[in-house]
Structures are given as C-alpha cells and as structure tokens.
C-alpha positions in Angstrom: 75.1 81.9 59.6 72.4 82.9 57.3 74.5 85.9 55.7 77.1 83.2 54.7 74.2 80.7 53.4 72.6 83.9 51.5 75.9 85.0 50.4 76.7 81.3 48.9 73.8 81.2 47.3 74.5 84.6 45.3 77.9 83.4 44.4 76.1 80.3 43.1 73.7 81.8 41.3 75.9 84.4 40.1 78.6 81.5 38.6 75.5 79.1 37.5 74.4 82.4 35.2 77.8 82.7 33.6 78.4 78.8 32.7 75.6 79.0 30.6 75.1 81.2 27.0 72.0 83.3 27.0 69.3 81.8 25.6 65.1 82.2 25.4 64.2 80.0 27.9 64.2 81.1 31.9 65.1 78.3 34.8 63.3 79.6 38.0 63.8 78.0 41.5 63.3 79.0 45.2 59.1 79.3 44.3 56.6 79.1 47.2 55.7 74.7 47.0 52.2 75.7 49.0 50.7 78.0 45.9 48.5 75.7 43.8 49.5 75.0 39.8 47.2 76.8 38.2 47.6 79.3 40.3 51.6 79.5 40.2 51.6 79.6 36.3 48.8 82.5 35.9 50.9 84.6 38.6 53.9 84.1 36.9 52.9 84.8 33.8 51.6 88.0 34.4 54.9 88.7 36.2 57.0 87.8 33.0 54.8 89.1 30.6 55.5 92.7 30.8 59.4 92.0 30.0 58.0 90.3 26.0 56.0 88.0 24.4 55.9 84.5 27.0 55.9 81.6 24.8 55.1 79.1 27.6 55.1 78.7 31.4 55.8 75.2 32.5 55.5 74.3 35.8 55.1 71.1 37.7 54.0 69.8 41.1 56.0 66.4 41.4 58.1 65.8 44.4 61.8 66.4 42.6 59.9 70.0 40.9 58.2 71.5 43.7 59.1 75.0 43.8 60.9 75.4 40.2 59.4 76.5 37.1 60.5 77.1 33.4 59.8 80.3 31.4 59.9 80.5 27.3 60.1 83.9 25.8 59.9 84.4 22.0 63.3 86.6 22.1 66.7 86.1 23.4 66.5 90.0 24.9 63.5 89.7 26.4 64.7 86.5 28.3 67.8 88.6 29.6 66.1 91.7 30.7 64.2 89.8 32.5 66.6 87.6 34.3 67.9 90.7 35.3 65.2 92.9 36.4 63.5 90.2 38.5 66.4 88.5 40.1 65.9 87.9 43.9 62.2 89.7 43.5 60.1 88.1 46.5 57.4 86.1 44.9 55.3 84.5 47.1 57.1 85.5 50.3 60.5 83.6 49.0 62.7 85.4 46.5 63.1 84.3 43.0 66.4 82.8 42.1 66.3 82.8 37.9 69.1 81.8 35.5 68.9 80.9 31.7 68.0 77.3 31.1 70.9 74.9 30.4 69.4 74.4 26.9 66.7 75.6 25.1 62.9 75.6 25.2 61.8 72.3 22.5 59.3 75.4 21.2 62.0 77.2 20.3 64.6 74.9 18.7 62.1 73.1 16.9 60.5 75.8 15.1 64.1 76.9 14.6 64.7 73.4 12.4 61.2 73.3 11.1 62.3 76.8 9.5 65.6 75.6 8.3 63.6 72.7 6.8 61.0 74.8 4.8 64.0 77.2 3.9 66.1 74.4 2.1 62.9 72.5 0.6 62.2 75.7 -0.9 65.4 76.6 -2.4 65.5 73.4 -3.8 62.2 73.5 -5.7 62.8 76.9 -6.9 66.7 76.5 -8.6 65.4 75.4 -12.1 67.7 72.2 -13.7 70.8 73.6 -14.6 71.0 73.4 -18.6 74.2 71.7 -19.9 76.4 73.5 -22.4 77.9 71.8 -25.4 80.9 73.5 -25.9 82.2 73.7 -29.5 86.1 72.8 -30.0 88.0 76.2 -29.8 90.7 77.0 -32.0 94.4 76.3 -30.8 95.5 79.8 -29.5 97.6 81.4 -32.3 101.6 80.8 -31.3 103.5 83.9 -28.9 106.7 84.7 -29.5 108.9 83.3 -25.7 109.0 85.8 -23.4 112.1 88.2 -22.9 114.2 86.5 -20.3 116.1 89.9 -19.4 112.7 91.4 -19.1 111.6 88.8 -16.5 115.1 88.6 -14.6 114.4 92.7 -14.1 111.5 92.1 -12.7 112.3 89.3 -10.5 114.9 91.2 -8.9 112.9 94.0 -8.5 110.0 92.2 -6.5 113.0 90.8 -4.5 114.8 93.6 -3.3 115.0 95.4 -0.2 112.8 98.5 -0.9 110.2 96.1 -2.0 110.1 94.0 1.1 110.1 96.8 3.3 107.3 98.9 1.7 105.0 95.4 1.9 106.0 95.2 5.5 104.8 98.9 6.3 101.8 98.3 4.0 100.9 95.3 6.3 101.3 96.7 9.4 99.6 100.2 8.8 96.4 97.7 7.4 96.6 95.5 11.2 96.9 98.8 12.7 93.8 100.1 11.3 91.5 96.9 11.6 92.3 97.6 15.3 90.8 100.9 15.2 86.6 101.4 15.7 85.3 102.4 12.3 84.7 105.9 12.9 88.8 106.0 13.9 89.7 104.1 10.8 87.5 107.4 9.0 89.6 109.9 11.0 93.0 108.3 10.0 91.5 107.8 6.1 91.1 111.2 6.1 94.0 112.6 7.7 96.5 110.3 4.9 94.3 111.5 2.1 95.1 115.6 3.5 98.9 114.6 3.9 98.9 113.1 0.4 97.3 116.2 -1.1 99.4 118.3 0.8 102.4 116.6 -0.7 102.0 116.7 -4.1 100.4 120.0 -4.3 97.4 118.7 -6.5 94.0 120.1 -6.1 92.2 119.6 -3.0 90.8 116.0 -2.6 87.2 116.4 -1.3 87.4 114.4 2.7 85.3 112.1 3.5 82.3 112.9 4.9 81.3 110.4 8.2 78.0 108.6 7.5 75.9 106.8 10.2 78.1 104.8 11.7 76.8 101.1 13.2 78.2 100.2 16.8 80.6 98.1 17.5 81.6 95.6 20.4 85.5 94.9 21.2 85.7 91.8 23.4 88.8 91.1 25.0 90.4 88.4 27.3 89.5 85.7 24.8 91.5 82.1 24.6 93.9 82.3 22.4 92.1 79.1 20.1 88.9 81.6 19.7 87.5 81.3 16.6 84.9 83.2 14.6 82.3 80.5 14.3 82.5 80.2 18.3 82.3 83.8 18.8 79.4 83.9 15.6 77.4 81.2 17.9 77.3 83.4 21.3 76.7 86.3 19.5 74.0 86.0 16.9 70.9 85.8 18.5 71.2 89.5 19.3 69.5 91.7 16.6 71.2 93.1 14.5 74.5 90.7 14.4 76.4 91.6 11.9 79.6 89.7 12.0 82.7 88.9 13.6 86.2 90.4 13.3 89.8 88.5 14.3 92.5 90.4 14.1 95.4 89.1 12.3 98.4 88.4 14.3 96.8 89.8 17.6 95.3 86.7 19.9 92.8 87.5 22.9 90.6 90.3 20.9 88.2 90.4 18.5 85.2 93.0 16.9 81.7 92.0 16.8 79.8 94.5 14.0 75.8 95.2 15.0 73.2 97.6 12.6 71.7 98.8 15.6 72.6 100.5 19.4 69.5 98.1 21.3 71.4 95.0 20.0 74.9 95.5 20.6 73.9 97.0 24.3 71.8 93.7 24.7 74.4 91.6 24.0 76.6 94.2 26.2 75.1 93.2 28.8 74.5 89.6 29.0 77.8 88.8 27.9 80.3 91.1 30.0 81.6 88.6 32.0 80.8 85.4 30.7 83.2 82.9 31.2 83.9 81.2 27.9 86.0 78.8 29.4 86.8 77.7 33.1 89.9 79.9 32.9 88.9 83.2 31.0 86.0 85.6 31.6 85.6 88.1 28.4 85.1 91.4 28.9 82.4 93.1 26.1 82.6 96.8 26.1 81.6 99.2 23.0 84.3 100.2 20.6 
C-alpha cells in the first residue's frame, strides 16, 4: 500500500512539474508542521542558498500552510538546478516534494515592469523632437520615351517559362533543406558547393571557408502544429543567452532555438525536455 501511495505521489509531482513553465520562484510542500517559523525559513535558506542568490523565503504557519513554503531565486537556472538536485531530499525527517511556482514571485515580476517602466520613460526623454522638413516643389520629372513592348513581352515570357519555374523550385527547396541543417552542417554543405563550383568552371581556387566559433543550438520537436515563434520565444528566453527562434518553412512540429553560449542552451535542455506544451504533446529539446 504505501509503494502505490509513494508511487502516486511521484507520478504527481512528476506531471504537476511539467504543466507549469520554469520560472524563479520554488513551491515546496511535504515540510515537517512541528519545526518553528523562524526556524523553518533560516534552515531552508541555507539549504537553497548554495544552488544562487535566494531572493526570499516565505513561509507561513496558518492552518491551510502548515508544512509548504515558497522559495524566490534571482535566476531562472538557479531555480531549476535546484528543483532538481533537492527533489525528495529528507528535510526534517519528511522528504521535500518541490515544483516551480504556478506563477511568479511579486519580487520578481515587479521589478521586471518597474524596469520596462524606467526603460520606456527614458527612451522617451532622450529622442529629441523630430524637426519638420519643408520640402521645396521638385521639378516635374523630364518625359521618357514608352517602353519597348517587344522588349517587355520577351521578358515576360521568359520569367514564365518552364526552366524558370523549375530553377526557383530547386532554389527553394535546396534553401528549406539547409535551414534544416545545424549551422556548422549548413558550413559543410557551403563549402562543399563552393569546391564543386570551382571545380566546374576551372577558375582559380576559391579560398573555403574557414568554421568560426560556432554558438549551440537546440532542435525541439513534437510541437503542435499552431506553434508559433512568440510562444516558443516566451518559454525560452529566460535562459541566458536566448538568441532566437527558428520555424521552418513548410515543415510543422519542429523548430531551432539559437543560444551565445553552451550553460544556457543546456539549462534550458534540461528543464524543458519533456514539457508538455499542451495536454496532448510533450516536446522533446535535444542539441542540434
């Protein structure tokens, strides 16, 4: 009986930690009711501490919040090693039981909009008045002699034709094709047209080009097909060193999410292999 109870628990836990995006703030349960306030919030601070800067440790001894506590970190990866590191950690002689909040700490979204605040004031005292221009009447432009209809039939049946369409088409798919591709592919296959191409027309060697630092790369799959950049931008950009995100054209259920540096897109890695994104699909984040 109590390996199903523990069991259910985990699965609960486990499903509770998905539904929600990652965020700064820690929700803590299953805590020790007998251990005193004050002596709760020091202990569990100095427990949390050692995974980043703690921004605040509430905890309250009413009837309906006996035995759950709140903790605010500063950063978004602190928060998830964390969660991670300490889950099911005896604490008290009961184990922990820690998810992410089901929104965020009031410390951290409103120093969040008080910086969006300062940022705009401050853009708008520091744009100077624009200065309106008096334009002065311009000439009429001298008179053209009317195009060469033959000229612009030619041309319009050449756009038209067959050889046209089908080089477009090839164009088009050969630029999907390499979108798909992580960058340091893409370099590969640069490279290996630019040889054939010398090759071909028997001109002097074209230098190759040399691979710089690349920047990682996450390729998420398993997404709903009416995924859209801004939803994946929102789950995405607390990490450091977000960069952007990728669709590919014509391809639903994938996308690229760019970083600047390995500890971010590992991060993010992470906490977001799995998360379900909606009731029906869980994405799978792996590096590209």
């Amino acid at each position: 009986m109590s390996n199903t109870t523990t069991n259910t628990s985990a699965s609960t836990t486990t499903t509770h930690e998905l539904s929600i995006p990652p965020n700064h703030t820690l929700y803590v349960n299953n805590l020790n009711g007998k251990v005193k306030k004050q002596l709760l919030r020091k202990t569990l601070y100095n427990l949390f501490v050692t995974y980043g800067r703690v921004l605040g440790i509430i905890a309250i001894k009413g009837v309906k919040m006996r035995g759950q506590a709140f903790i605010v970190f500063d950063d978004i990866q602190n928060s998830t090693v964390a969660l991670r590191s300490l889950q099911g950690v005896s604490f008290f002689g009961k184990p922990m039981r820690i998810a992410y909040a089901k929104r965020d700490s009031d410390a951290i979204r409103f120093s969040k909009d008080q910086i969006a605040e300062k940022t705009a004031a401050l853009i708008a005292t520091s744009q100077p008045e624009p200065k309106v221009r008096k334009d002065k009447p311009r000439p009429p432009p001298p008179s053209q002699p009317p195009p060469d209809r033959t000229l612009q039939e030619q041309h319009i049946a050449m756009m038209n034709s067959e050889e046209v369409n089908r080089a477009a088409n090839a164009v088009a798919e050969s630029e999907a094709q390499l979108q798909e591709l992580p960058i340091r592919d893409r370099t590969r296959r640069i490279q290996a047209v630019i040889a054939a191409q010398t090759t071909m027309i028997g001109a002097t060697a074209v230098p190759m080009m040399t691979e710089g630092p690349t920047t990682p790369t996450l390729f998420v799959s398993n997404l709903p097909s009416e995924t859209t950049s801004e939803v994946l931008a929102r789950l995405f950009q607390d990490f450091s060193g977000y960069r952007d995100v990728r669709l590919v054209p014509g391809r639903e259920g994938i996308a690229f999410i760019d970083f600047d540096n390995d500890v971010g897109a590992n991060a993010a890695k992470d906490a977001l292999n799995g998360y379900k994104i909606s009731p029906t699909h869980a994405i799978a984040v792996r590096l590209g």
